[in-house]
C-alpha atoms as one frame of an Amber mdcrd trajectory, in Angstrom:
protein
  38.342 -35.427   3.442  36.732 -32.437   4.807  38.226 -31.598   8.310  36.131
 -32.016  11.471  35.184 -29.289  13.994  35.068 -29.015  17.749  31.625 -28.180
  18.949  33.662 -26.828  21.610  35.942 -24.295  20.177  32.181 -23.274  18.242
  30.438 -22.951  21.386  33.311 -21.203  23.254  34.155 -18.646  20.198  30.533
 -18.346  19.840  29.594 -16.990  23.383  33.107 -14.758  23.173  32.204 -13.384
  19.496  28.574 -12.538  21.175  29.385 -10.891  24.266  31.990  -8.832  22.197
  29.240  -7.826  20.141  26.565  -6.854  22.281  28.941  -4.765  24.187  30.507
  -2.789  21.052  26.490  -2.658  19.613  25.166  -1.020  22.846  28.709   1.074
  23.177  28.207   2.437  19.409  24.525   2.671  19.886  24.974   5.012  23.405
  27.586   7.404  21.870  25.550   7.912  18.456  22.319   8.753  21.082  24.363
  10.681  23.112  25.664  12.419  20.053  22.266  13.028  18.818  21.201  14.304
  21.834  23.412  17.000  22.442  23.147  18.056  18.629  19.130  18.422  19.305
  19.820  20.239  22.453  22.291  22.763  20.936  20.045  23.032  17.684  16.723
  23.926  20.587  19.037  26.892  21.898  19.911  28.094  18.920  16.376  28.149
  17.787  14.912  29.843  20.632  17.744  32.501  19.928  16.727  32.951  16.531
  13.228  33.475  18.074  14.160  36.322  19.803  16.073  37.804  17.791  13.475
  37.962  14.944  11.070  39.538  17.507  13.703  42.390  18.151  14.060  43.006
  14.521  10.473  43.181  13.894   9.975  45.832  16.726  12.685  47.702  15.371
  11.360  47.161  11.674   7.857  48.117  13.604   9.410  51.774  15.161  10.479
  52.595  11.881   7.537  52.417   9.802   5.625  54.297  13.146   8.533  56.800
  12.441   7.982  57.134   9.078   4.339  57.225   9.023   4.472  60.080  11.503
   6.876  62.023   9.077   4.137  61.228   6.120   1.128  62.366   7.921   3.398
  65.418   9.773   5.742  66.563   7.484   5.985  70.788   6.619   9.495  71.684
   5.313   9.328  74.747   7.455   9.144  72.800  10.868  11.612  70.748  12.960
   9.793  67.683  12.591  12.881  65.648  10.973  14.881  67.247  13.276  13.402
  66.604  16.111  13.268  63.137  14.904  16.624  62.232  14.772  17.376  64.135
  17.880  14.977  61.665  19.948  16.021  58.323  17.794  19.513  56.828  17.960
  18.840  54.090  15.324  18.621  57.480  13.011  21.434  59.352  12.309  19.963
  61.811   9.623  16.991  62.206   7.408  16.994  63.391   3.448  13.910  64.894
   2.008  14.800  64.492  -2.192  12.159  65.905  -4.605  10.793  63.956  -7.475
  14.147  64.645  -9.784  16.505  63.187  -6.485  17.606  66.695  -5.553  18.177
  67.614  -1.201  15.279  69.777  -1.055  15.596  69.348   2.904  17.404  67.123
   5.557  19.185  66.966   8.859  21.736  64.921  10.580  23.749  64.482  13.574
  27.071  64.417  11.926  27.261  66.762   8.407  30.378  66.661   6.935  29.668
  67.111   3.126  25.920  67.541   1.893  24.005  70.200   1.323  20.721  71.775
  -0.026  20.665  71.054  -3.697  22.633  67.715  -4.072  21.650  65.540  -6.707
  21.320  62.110  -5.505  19.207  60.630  -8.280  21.823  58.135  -8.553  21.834
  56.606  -5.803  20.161  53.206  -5.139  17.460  54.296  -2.379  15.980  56.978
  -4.709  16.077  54.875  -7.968  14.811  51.142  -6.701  12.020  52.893  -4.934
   8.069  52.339  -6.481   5.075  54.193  -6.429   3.622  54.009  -3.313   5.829
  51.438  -1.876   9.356  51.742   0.589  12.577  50.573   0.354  15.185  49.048
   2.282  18.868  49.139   0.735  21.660  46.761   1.543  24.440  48.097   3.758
  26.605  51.185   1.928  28.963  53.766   3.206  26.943  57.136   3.907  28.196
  60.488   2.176  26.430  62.285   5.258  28.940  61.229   7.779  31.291  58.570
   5.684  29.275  55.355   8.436  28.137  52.447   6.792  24.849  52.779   7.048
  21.059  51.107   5.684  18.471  53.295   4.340  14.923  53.417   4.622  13.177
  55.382   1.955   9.142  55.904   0.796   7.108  58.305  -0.645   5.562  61.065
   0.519   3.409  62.458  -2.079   5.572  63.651  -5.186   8.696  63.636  -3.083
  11.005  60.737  -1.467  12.244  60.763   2.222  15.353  58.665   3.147  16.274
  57.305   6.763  19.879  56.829   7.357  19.235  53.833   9.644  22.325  52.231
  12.360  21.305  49.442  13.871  22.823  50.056  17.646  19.870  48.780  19.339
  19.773  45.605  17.052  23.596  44.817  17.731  23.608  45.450  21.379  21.022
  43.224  21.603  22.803  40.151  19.443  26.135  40.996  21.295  24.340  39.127
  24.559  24.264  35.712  22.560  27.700  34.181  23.834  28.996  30.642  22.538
  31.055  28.346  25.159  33.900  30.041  24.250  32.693  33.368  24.911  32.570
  34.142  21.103  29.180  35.599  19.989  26.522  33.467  17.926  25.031  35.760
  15.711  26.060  37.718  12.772  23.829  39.169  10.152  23.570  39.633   6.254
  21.789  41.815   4.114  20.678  40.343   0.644  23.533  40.600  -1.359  25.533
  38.730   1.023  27.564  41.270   2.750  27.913  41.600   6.155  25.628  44.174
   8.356  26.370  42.870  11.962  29.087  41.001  13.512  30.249  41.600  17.313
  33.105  38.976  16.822  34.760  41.429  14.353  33.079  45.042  13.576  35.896
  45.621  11.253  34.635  43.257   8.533  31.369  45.555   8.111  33.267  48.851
   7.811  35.179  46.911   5.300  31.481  45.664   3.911  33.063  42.123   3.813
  30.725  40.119   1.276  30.598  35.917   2.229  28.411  35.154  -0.658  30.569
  33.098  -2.543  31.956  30.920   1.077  29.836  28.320   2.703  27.940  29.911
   5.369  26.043  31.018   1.619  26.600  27.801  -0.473  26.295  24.971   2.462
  24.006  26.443   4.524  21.445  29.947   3.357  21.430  28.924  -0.443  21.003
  25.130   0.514  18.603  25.008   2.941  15.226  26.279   4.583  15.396  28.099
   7.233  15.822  27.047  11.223  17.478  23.624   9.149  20.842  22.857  10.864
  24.083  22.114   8.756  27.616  22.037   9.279  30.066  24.749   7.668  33.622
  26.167   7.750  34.106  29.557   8.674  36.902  31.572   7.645  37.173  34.220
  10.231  37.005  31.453  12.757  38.776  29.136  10.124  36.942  26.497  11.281
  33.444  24.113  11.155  30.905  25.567  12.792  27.189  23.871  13.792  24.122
  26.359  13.072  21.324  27.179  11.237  19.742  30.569   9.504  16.311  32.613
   9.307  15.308  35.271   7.096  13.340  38.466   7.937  11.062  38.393   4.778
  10.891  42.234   4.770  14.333  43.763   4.334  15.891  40.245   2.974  18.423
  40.190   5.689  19.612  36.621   7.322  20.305  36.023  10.649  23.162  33.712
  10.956  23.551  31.485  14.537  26.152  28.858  15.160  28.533  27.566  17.157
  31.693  25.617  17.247  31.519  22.054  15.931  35.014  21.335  17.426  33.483
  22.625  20.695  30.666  20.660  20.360  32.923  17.220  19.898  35.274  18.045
  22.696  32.208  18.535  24.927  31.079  14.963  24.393  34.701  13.511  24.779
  34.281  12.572  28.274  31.341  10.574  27.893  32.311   8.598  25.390  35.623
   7.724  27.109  33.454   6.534  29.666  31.365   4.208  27.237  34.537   3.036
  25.953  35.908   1.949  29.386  32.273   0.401  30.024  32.518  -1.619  27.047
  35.972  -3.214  27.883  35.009  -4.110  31.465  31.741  -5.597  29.855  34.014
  -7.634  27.570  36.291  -8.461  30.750  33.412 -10.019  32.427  31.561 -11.390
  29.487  34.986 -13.601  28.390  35.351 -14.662  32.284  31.653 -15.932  32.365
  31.682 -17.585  29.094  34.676 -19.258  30.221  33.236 -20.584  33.056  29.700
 -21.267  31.728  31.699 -23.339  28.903  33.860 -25.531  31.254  31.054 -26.841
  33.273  28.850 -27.368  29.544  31.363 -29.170  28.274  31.878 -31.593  30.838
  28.180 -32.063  30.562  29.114 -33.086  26.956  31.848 -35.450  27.922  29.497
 -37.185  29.956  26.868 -37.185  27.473  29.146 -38.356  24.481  30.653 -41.667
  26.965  26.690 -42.232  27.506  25.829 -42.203  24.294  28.927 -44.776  23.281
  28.342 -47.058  26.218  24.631 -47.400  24.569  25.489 -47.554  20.822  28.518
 -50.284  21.388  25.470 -51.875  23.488  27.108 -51.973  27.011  23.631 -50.642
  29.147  25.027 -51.859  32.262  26.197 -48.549  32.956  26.438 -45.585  36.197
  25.073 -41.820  35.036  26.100 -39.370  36.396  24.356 -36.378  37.488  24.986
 -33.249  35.245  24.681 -29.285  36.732  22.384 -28.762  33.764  18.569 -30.352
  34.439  18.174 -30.650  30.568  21.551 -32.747  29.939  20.044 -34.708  33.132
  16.873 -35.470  30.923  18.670 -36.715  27.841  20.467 -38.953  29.813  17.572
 -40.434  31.271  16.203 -40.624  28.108  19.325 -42.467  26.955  18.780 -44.792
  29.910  14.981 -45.840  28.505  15.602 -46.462  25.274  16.660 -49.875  25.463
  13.246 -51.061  27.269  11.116 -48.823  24.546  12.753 -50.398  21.496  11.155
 -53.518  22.800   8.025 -51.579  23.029   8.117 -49.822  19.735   8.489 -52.974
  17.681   5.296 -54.505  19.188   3.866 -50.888  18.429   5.230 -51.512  14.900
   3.438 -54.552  14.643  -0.179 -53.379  15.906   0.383 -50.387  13.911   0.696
 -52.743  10.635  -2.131 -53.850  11.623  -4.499 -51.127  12.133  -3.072 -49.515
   8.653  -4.774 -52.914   6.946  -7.725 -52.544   8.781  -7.948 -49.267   7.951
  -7.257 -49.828   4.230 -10.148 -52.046   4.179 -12.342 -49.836   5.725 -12.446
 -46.833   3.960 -15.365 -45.509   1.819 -12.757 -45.038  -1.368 -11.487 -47.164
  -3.652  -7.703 -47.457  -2.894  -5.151 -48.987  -5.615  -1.733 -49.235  -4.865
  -0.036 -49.262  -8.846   2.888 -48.883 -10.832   2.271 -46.621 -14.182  -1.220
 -48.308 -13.858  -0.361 -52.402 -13.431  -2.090 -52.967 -10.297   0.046 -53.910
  -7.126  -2.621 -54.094  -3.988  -6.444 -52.669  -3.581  -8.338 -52.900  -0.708
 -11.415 -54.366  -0.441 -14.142 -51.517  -1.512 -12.286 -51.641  -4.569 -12.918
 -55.310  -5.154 -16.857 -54.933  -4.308 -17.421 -51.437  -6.730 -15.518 -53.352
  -9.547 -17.582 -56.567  -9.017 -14.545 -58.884  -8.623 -14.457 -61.733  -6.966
 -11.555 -61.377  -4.557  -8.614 -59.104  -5.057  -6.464 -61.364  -7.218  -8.750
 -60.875  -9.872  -7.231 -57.083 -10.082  -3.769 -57.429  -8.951  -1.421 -57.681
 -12.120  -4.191 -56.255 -14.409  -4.015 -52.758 -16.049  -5.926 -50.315 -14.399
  -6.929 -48.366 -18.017  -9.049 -51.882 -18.798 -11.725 -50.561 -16.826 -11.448
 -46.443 -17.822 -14.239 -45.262 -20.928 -11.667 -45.027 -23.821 -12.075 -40.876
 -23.837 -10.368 -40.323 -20.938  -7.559 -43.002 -21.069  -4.991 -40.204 -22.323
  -5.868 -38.237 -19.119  -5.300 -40.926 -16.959  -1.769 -41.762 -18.325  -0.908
 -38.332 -18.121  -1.701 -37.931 -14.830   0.092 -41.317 -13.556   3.499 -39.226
 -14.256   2.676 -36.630 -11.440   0.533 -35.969  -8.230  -2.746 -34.872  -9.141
  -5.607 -32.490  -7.542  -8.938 -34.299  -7.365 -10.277 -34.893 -11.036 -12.709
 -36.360 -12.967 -12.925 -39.526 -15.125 -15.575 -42.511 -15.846 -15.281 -46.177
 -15.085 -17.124 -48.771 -17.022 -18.369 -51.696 -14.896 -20.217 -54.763 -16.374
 -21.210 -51.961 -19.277 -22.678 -49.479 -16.790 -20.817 -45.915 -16.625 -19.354
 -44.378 -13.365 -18.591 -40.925 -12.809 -15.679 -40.871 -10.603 -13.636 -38.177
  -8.931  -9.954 -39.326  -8.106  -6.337 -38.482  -7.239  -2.880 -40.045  -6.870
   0.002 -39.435  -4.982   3.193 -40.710  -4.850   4.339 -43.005  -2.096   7.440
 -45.510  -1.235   6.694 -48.785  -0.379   9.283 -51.302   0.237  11.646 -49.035
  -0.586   9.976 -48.589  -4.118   8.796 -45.039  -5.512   5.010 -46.086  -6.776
   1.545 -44.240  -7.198  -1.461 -44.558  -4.557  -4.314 -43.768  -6.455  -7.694
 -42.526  -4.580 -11.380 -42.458  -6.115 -15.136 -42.234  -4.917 -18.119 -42.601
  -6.958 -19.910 -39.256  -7.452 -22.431 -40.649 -10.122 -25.877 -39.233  -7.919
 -23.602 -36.519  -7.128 -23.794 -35.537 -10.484 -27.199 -36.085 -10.861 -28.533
 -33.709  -8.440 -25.714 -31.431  -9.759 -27.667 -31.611 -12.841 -30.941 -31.553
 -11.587 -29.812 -27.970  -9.827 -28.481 -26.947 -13.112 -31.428 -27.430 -14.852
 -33.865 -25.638 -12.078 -31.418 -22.416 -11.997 -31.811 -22.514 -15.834 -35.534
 -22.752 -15.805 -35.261 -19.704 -12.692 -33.159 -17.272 -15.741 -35.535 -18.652
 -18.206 -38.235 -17.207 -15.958 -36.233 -13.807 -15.454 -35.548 -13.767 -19.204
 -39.778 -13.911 -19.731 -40.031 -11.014 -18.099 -37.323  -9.385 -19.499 -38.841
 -10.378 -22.695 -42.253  -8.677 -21.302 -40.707  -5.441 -20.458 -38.920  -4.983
 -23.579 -41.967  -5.784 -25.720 -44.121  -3.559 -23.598 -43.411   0.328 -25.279
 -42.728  -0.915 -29.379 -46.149  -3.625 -29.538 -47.741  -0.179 -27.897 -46.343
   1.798 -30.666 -47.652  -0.903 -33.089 -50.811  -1.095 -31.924 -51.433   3.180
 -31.414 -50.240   2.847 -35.633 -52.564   0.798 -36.699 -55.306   2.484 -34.265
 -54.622   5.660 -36.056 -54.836   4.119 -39.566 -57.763   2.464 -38.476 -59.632
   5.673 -37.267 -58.875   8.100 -40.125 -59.882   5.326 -42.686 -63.500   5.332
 -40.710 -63.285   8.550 -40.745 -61.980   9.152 -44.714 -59.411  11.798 -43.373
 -56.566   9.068 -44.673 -53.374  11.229 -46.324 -50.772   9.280 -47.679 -47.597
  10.771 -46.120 -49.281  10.205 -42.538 -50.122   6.239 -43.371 -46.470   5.841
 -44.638 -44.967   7.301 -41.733 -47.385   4.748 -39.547 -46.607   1.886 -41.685
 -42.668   2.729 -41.601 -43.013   2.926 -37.067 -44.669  -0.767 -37.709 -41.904
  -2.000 -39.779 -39.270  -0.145 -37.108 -40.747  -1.537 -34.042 -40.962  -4.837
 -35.579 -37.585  -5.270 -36.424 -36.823  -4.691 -33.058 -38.717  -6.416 -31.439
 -37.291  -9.673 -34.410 -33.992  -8.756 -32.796 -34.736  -8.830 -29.428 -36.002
 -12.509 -30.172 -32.479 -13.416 -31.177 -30.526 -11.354 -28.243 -32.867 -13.648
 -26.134 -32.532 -16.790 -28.181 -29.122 -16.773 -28.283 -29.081 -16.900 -24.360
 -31.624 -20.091 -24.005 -29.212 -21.963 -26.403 -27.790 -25.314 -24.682 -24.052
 -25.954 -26.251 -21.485 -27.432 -24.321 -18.980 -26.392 -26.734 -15.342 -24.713
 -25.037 -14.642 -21.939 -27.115 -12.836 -18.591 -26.374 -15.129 -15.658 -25.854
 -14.656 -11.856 -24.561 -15.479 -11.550 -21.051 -16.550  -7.663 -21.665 -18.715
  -8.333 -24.632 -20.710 -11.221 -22.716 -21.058  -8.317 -19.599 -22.595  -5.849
 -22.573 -24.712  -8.482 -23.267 -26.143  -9.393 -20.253 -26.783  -5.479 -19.090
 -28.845  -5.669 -22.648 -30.821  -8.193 -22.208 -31.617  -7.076 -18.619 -32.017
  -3.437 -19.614 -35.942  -3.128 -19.280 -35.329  -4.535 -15.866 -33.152  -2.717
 -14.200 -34.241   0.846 -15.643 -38.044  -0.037 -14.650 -36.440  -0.285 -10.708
 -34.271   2.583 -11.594 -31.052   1.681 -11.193 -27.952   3.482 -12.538 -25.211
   0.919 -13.932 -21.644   1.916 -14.072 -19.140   0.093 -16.379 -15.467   0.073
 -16.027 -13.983  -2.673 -18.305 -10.763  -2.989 -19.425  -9.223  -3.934 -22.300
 -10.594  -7.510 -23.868 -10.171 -10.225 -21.679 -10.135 -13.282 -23.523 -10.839
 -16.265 -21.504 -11.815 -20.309 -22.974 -14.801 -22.198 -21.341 -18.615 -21.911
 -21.840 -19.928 -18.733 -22.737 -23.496 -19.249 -22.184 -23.336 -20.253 -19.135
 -20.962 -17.416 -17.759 -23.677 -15.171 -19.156 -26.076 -17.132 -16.665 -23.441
 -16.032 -13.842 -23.757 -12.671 -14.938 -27.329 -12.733 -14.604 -27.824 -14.205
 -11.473 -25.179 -11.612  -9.922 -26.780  -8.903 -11.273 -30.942  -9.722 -10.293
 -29.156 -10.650  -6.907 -28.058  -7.015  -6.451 -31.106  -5.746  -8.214 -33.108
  -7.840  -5.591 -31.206  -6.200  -2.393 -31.285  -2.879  -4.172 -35.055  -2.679
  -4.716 -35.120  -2.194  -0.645 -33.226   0.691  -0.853 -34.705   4.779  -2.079
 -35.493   4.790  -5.823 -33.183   7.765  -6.546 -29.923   6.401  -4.808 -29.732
   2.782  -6.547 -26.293   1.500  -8.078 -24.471  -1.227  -9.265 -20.940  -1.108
 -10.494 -19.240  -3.367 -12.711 -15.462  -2.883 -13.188 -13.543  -5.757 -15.133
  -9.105  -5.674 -15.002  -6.458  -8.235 -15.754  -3.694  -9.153 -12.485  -1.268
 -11.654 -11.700  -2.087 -13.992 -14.976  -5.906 -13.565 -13.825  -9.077 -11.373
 -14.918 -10.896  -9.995 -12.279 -14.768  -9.132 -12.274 -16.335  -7.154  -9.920
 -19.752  -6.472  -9.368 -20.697  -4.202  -6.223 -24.219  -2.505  -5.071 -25.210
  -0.182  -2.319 -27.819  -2.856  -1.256 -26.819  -2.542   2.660 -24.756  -5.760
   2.458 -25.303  -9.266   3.618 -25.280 -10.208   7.610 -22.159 -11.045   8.375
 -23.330 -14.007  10.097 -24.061 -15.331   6.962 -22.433 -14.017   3.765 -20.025
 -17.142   4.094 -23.156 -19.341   3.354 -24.717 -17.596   0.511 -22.738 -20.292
  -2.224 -24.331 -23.123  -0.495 -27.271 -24.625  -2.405 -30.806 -23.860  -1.340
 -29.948 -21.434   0.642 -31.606 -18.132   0.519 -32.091 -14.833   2.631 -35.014
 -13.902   0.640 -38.477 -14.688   1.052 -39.903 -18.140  -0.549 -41.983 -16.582
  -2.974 -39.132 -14.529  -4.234 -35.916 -17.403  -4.791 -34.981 -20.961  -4.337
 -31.511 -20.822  -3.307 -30.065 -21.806  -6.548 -29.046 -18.795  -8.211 -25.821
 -18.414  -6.348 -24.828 -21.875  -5.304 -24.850 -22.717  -9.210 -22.707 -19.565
 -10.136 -20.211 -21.067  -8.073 -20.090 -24.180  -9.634 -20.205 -22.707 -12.708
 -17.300 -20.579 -11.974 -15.407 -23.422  -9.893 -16.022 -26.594 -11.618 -16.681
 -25.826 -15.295 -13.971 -22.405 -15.388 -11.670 -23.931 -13.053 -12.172 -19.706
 -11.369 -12.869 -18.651  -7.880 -15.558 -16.652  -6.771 -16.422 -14.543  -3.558
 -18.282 -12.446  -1.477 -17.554  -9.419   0.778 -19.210  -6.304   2.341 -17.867
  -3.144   1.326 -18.291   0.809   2.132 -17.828   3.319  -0.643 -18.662   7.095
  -1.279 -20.566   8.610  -3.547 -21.865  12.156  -4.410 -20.500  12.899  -1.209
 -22.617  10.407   0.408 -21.537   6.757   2.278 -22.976   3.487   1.368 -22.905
   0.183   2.177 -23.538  -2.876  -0.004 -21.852  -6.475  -1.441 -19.258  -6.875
  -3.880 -18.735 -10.263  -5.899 -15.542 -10.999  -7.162 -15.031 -13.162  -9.366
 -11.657 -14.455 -10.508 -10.514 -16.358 -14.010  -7.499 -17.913 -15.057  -6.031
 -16.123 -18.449  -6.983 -18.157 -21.711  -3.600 -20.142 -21.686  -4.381 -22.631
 -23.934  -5.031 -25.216 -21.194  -8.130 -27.815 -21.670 -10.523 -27.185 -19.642
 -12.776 -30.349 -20.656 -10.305 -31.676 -17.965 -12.704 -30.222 -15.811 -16.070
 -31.348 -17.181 -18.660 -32.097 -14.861
């Protein structure tokens, strides 16, 4: 036997296990933020560093090409111009003037320890990378002017190449300001192969051209990711993680390395998170004290509930209540306290209730039959009248099928194993046929699982359903005439211009063979035509009732067809998008009268709008285990106040002369009743050739042809 709990120990454990909770979820929750928060502040500095820095580099990059413009629109070998030059500019420390084979035609620098006139430095890298017409700017090498490690700046200056030996003083000064928290600098600077150009925090590693390609300021961070994103990587000169991001200067391919110590960065947020840790376990403290005392004076409430509660079930009423410190456990005790004087009161409620329920079975408008797999157990009185019976024992016992028409007997016993939507079936009384719509649900009744059956009488129901049929038939048939009109119009004119023309040259004896033949063969063409436009049309007045599976595209290709004249005479452009072939079972013609009626209905609203801006769109596609069929026109839409009534028979937004009302309602029931589908209507806003419209779209939706028998659904 499966142990028992103590609500107690739940509630208790509960309240502890929640407080304990909240206070580690807001503890982790404040540490991550204030994690995140210093990270965003550090990564803002380092940014706005980076910012500055770039703009120092770029008006150094800027003095040099003013520098060596000057020198190209200056330059005479006899003069002191380069001289001069690198006198005045620190960031220079000499200048080489090679000729078009790489040879020193001319040069000066501070410091000359080994080069002369006539050196051949075709060799080296800033004379051979160089282009026409373009400059150069060479990763970091060791100078043979004056043995520094040096960058070059070389161009062109008309058949010959001048080089800048280039030190970058002013650009390390100004980096050297950048400090971290531990007084080590934040910048440091690569050319594009990697090796280092600037670094204050050890200027030994550039005159030792120290390459960090291959570590993971290069693999984690510069050949990772974009610049200004943040990552963290180990250093080896600091040995090391360090926090920081990168930039490029797109020019001379250098990167600008920033960071800063992630170990720093960690201890710096030590404090504050000792602080959220000693928060949390005075939160817990006082959270386990107040649970503790919020529990004690619950579960007394309890213990005074539960002796309430016994006093009442052993039947012992004659008892004191105490007052609880809770209000609510004070209402359930009252409650307790009134139950034995509204027992009394709920059996006599019981009883009237009984009652009413067999009034009210008598005096519905159904038929109600209370059955078991169809042997009648009770019926209430309208039963007994439609039936013609003289009371109700005259039904109870009997088999419900003896009054069903024999072709839908095997629906009915099919449908007494399950709950059923409404459905449709006929009744024969005293010989006379009933059309009935019904449905059954199960119920218990004395503690006995059996089937309440429902049904009302929809025989004039049908009838006017029929009657509406019929006039929205005769409105197509009426549509299809002129149809009919407009596609006879052009070949009887043909015909008849033939036979004019036959006519007139016989009269006239200027008759030639070849011309009659060719007039006699347009007769026979147009004729033909106008014999198959007979059956296209014939074919849509024919009145089967036969379920059969049919395509859904082909019947839209026929409709468009047959309403061809039509729609191009209001000039309107039809789109098609259909997809695939949708194979559904019911009654083809009259889906094709659904497609009609949709289709005039937009032509209708779009014969409002400007002749040259008319559409209708018809797109078909298969979702879910349904086909979908759209059509849509730029018609302006239907008032909103309204479009939920457009289904609804007789009712109509155009003028009396020009519809009845029926068009729609019976597309519905079409749809709904005889293709167990859905159909509906909504405003919608599109663009086209750059222009906006607004029209209706009518969706219509059908289930996929699964074999099921639709005559189930036969009106």
């Amino acid at each position: 036997m499966k142990r028992e709990k103590s609500l107690k120990k739940e509630i208790l454990v509960i309240l502890i296990s929640f407080s304990i909770f909240v206070a580690i979820s807001v503890g982790l929750i404040a540490m991550v933020n204030f994690y995140y928060s210093k990270l965003n502040i550090i990564e803002h500095n380092q940014k706005q560093i980076l910012f500055q820095i770039e703009s120092e580099i770029d008006k150094f990059l800027l003095k040099i090409d003013k520098i060596s413009l000057y020198i190209k629109n200056n330059y005479d070998e006899n003069s002191d111009l380069i001289k001069n030059i690198v006198d005045t500019n620190t960031n220079i420390s000499s200048i080489l003037v090679l000729n078009k084979d790489g040879i020193i035609e001319n040069f000066y620098a501070t410091t000359n320890l080994n080069i002369y006139k006539g050196f051949d430095y075709s060799n080296q890298e800033y004379f051979k990378e160089i282009k026409d017409n373009t400059d150069y700017w060479s990763n970091i090498f060791l100078s043979t002017v004056d043995e520094e490690v040096s960058i070059s700046y070389s161009f062109r200056l008309e058949d010959k190449v001048v080089v800048l030996m280039i030190q970058l003083k002013e650009v390390s000064d100004f980096i050297s300001r950048f400090k971290n928290q531990d007084s080590t600098h934040m910048i440091k600077v690569f050319d594009n192969s990697g090796t280092m150009i600037l670094n204050p925090n050890n200027p030994d590693l550039v005159l030792q051209r120290f390459n960090e390609k291959t570590h993971e300021v290069f693999t984690k961070l510069i050949d990772v990711l974009k610049p200004y994103e943040f990552t963290i990587f180990y250093s080896t000169n600091f040995e090391q993680e360090q926090y920081g991001t990168y930039t490029s200067i797109e020019r001379t391919g250098w990167k600008i390395v920033i960071r800063e110590s992630y170990e720093i960065i960690l201890k710096s947020l030590n404090s504050i998170i000792f602080g959220i840790i000693f928060s949390i376990l005075i939160f817990i403290i006082v959270a386990i004290v107040l649970s503790l005392k919020i529990s004690k004076r619950i579960f007394k409430s309890f213990d005074d509930l539960q002796q309430t509660t016994t006093n009442i079930a052993d039947g012992n009423y004659n008892i004191d209540i105490r007052k609880s410190y809770y209000s609510e456990f004070n209402l359930l005790l009252n409650s307790f306290n009134k139950m034995r004087i509204e027992i009394d009161k709920r059996e006599e409620s019981l009883e009237a209730s009984l009652n009413s329920f067999k009034s009210l079975f008598n005096s519905t408008m159904e038929v109600i039959v209370i059955h078991d797999k169809g042997i009648c157990l009770d019926a209430n009185n309208v039963a007994v009248k439609f039936l013609k019976l003289s009371n109700k024992k005259e039904l109870i016992g009997k088999n419900l099928l003896d009054f069903i028409d024999d072709k839908y007997k095997e629906l009915l016993v099919k449908n007494y194993k399950k709950n059923t939507l409404p459905y449709e079936f006929e009744i024969i009384e005293n010989g006379v046929k009933h059309t009935c719509l019904g449905q059954g649900k199960f119920i218990k009744l004395n503690g006995k699982k059996v089937k309440l059956s429902t049904l009302i009488d929809i025989t004039e129901l049908k009838a006017k359903d029929k009657l509406l049929f019929q006039q929205s038939k005769m409105a197509s048939m009426g549509e299809m005439i002129g149809n009919i009109a407009h596609q006879w119009r052009q070949p009887l004119s043909v015909i008849s211009t033939c036979a004019s023309g036959v006519k007139f040259e016989k009269e006239f004896n200027e008759e030639k063979d070849d011309r009659l033949f060719d007039a006699l063969d347009l007769i026979v063409e147009n004729t033909q035509y106008l014999s198959k436009t007979i059956d296209d049309f014939r074919n849509f007045f024919k009145a089967d009732k036969i379920v059969e599976d049919f395509c859904i595209n082909e019947s839209i290709t026929h409709v468009l067809k047959l309403l061809k004249s039509s729609i191009q005479n209001h000039n309107i452009q039809v789109e098609t998008n259909l997809e695939g072939d949708l194979i559904i079972n019911g009654y083809p013609n009259e889906f094709l009268q659904v497609l009609i009626n949709l289709i005039n209905n937009a032509k209708d609203a779009l014969i409002t709008q400007e002749a040259n801006s008319r559409f209708i769109t018809i797109k078909t596609y298969a979702k879910n285990k349904e086909y979908f069929i759209e059509i849509n026109d730029n018609g302006g839409g239907v008032d909103e106040s309204i479009i939920s009534k457009i289904f609804d028979p007789y009712f109509t937004t155009k003028h009396k002369s020009q519809g009845t009302g029926i068009g729609l309602y019976m597309s519905h029931q079409i749809i709904v009743e005889h293709m167990n589908g859905t159909i509906n209507a909504k405003n919608i806003e599109f663009k086209k050739n750059n222009e906006v419209y607004k029209g209706c779209s009518l969706i219509i939706v059908l289930p996929k042809n699964d074999n099921k028998n639709l005559e189930d659904y036969i009106i």
